[in-house]
N, C-alpha and C positions, 0 to 999 in steps of 0.2 A: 498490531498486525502490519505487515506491509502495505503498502500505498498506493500500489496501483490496483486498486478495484475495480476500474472503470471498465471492463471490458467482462465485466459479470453484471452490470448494470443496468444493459437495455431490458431487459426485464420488469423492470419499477412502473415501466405506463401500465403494464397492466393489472397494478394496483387498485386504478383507479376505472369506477364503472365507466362506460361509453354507454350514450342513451342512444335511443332507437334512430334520433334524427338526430345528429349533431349542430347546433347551429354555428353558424361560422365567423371567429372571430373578425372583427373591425380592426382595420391597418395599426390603430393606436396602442389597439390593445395587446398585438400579435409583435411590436417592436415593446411593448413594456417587460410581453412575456420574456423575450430574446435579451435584455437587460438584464432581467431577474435572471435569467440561466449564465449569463455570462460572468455576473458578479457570485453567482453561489458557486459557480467551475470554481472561479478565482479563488474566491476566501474557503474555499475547500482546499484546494492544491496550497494554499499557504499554510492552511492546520495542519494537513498531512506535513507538511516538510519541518514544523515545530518539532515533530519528536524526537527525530535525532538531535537537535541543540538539548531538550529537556532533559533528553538520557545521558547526555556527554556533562549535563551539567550535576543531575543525581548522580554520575561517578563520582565523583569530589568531593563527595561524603562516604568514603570508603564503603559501600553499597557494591554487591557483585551480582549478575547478570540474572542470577535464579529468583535472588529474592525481590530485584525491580520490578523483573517481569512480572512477577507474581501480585503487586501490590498494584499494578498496571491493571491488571485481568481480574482482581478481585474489586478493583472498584467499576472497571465496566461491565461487570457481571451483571448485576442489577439491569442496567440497561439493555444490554444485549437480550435478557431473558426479555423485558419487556416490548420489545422490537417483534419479537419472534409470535410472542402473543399477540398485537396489535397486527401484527403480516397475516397471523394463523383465525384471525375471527370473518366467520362463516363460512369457514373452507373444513373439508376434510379432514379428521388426524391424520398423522403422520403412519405410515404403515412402518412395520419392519425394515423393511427394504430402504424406504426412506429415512428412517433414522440411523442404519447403515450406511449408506452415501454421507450424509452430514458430519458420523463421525468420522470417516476418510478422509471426507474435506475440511473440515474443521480442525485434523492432527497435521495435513500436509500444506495447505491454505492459510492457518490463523498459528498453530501451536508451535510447529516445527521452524515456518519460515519468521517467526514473531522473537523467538528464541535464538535463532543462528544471528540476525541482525541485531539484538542484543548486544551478542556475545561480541561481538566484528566491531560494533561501535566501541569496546575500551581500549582497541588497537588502530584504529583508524581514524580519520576526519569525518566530521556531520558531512559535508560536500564529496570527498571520494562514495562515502557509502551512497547517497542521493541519488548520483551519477550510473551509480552498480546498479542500485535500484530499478533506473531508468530503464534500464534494460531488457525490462520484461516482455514487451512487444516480440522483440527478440529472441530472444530463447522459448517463446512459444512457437515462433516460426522455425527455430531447428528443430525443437520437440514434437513438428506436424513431420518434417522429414525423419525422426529418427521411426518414429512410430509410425507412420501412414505412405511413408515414401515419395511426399510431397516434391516436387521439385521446382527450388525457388528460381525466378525468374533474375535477368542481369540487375535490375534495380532492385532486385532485394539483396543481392550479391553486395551491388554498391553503399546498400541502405546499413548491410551489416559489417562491411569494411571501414564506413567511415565512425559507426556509432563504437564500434572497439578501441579503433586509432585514436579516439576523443578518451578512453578510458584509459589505455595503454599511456599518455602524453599525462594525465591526472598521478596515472600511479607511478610513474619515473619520477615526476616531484614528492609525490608521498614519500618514496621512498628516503631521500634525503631529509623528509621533514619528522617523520615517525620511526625511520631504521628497519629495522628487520623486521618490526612486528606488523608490519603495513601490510607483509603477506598473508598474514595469517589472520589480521584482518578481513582482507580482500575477499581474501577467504572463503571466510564464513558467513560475509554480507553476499559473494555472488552464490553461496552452497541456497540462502536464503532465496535469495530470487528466483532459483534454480526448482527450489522448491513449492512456491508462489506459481509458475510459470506452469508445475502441475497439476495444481489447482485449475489454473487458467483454462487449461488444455482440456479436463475432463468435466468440469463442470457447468459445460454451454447447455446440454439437452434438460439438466437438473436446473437451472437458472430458468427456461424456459417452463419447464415445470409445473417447479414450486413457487417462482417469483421469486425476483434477487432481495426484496428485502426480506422475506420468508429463512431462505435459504441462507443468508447472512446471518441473522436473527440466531438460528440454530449453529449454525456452523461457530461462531464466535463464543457463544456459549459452553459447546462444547471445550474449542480451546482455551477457554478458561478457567476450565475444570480442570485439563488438564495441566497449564502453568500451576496451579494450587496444590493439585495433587505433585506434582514433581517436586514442589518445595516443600512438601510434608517427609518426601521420601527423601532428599537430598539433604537436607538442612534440619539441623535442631530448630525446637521452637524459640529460642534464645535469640535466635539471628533474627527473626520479626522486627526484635527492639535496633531501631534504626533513628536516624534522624529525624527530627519534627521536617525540615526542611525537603527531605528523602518522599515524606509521605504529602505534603502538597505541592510535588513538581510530580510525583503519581498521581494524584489526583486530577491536576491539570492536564496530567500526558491522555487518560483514561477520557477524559470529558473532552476537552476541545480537539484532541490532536487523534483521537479515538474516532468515538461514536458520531461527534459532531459533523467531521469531513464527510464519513458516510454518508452520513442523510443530506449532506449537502449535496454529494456529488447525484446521490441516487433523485436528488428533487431538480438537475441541473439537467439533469439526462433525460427527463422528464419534458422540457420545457424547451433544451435545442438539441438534444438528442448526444447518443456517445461520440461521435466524432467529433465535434467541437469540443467538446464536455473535454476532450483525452487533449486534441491540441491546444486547449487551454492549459490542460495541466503542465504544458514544459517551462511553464514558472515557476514550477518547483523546486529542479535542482539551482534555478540562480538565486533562487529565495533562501535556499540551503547556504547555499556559499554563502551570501551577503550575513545573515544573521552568524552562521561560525567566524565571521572574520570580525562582525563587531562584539559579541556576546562570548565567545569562546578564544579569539584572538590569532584563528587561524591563518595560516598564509595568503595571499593572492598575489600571483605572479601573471604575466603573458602566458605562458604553456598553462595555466589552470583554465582563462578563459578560455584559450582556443582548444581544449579539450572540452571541457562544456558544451562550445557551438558546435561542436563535432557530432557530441554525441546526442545532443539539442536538434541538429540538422541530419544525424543519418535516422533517428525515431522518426520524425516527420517524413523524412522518404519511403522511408517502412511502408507508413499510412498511405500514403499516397500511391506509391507502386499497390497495394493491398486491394485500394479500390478502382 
């Protein structure tokens, strides 16, 4: 699934009961918590950003986009149902209605946008896609104007001038580094964000809810059925048979770069809340570059960094103009 969850996450405190009187944490205990939140943002926004190196590296085994994904989604399957279970004890089922919302979000949120950035990573760089990625904050904020007739203020004018111009500056060197298919790349990584972004956009009152790990819990499950089912229908049962090596860089994408970051990021947000939790995560796309350039062997030039800090620095004014 795409990586930026974190704005579906404030949700997760109320996992957990609050007693009648709370008593109130001691200074030591209250900066241990605020460590444990900052190292869990951290080493979350790191596994999230492993997947595109893992996917760039299952290409190389002649592996195409249906059937990764699918090996992806059937091994966090398992997990994901038992998420949903662990979120769903003592609560009400699911009504109709609700498992309607899930499967919307689950097709537009985990399946569709899980699948397009796939496809866009066998034509692009781990660090352009990252970048694209990034982007989400963003294209939620045109997607409140396109729908709701929001009207964004100058700093978000400037927040989203400069985080494009850091993209725009990424993909003019792509373009010399991957050729023509860097578009079509671009692509399909921003069609995915694009897609992620509507998730984002309609799944606040449902988060608030059901509870983001509830709501996670189902909605992943679902698009995993659905990657599974797409490969039944796309693909002979022939093409399963893949590389040893295909199916423990799945595994590993499934476990650590999966499920793991989630629950990290949702116990992160928990402990110093989603604003830190999200400014912590802009070490992801530099975490992206650094492992493509030693692990994959991709380029680093001046115009890569300074589209980065662009687009690193117009997210964060995002934020900032937001609040």
């Amino acid at each position: 699934m795409p990586d930026n969850a974190l704005e579906g996450g404030a949700g997760a405190a109320s996992l957990t009961p609050v007693p009648a009187v709370a008593p109130v944490p001691s200074a030591p205990s209250r900066q241990a918590g605020a460590r444990a939140g900052l190292a869990l943002a951290a080493l979350g926004s790191i596994a999230f950003s492993g997947k595109a190196i893992i996917v760039k590296l299952a290409y190389r085994y002649g592996v195409d986009a249906v059937t990764l994904i699918m090996y992806r989604m059937l091994f966090a399957l398992p997990l994901f149902v038992a998420l949903a279970w662990w979120a769903g004890r003592g609560k009400a089922a699911l009504t109709r209605r609700d498992l309607g919302v899930c499967i919307g979000l689950g097709f537009s949120g985990y399946y569709l946008a899980s699948y397009l950035d796939f496809a866009g990573l066998q034509y692009t760089s781990a660090g352009l896609e990252r970048l694209i990625l990034y982007l989400n904050p963003t294209l939620v904020l045109l997607l409140g104007v396109v729908l709701h007739g929001q009207r964004p203020r100058p700093a978000q004018f400037a927040a989203l001038a400069l985080s494009y111009a850091g993209v725009a500056l990424v993909f003019g060197h792509e373009l010399d580094f991957a050729g023509r298919h860097a578009l079509l790349g671009a692509g399909l990584v921003f069609g995915s964000a694009l897609s992620y972004a509507v998730y984002l956009a309609f799944s606040g009152a449902e988060v608030r809810r059901l509870g983001a790990l509830r709501l996670t819990g189902w909605a992943s499950s679902i698009a995993c059925a659905f990657c599974i089912a797409q490969f039944l229908l796309l693909r002979p049962l022939a093409a399963a048979l893949v590389a040893p090596q295909v199916l423990w860089l799945s595994l590993l994408n499934a476990t650590l770069c999966t499920v793991a970051p989630v629950l990290m990021v949702m116990m992160a947000i928990e402990r110093v809340g989603a604003t830190i939790t999200a400014q912590t995560g802009a070490i992801g796309p530099v975490v992206t570059i650094l492992m493509g350039v030693v692990l994959l062997g991709e380029p680093f030039n001046g115009w890569i960094a300074a589209g980065t800090a662009c687009v690193i620095g117009g997210v964060g004014l995002l934020a900032r103009a937001r609040r």
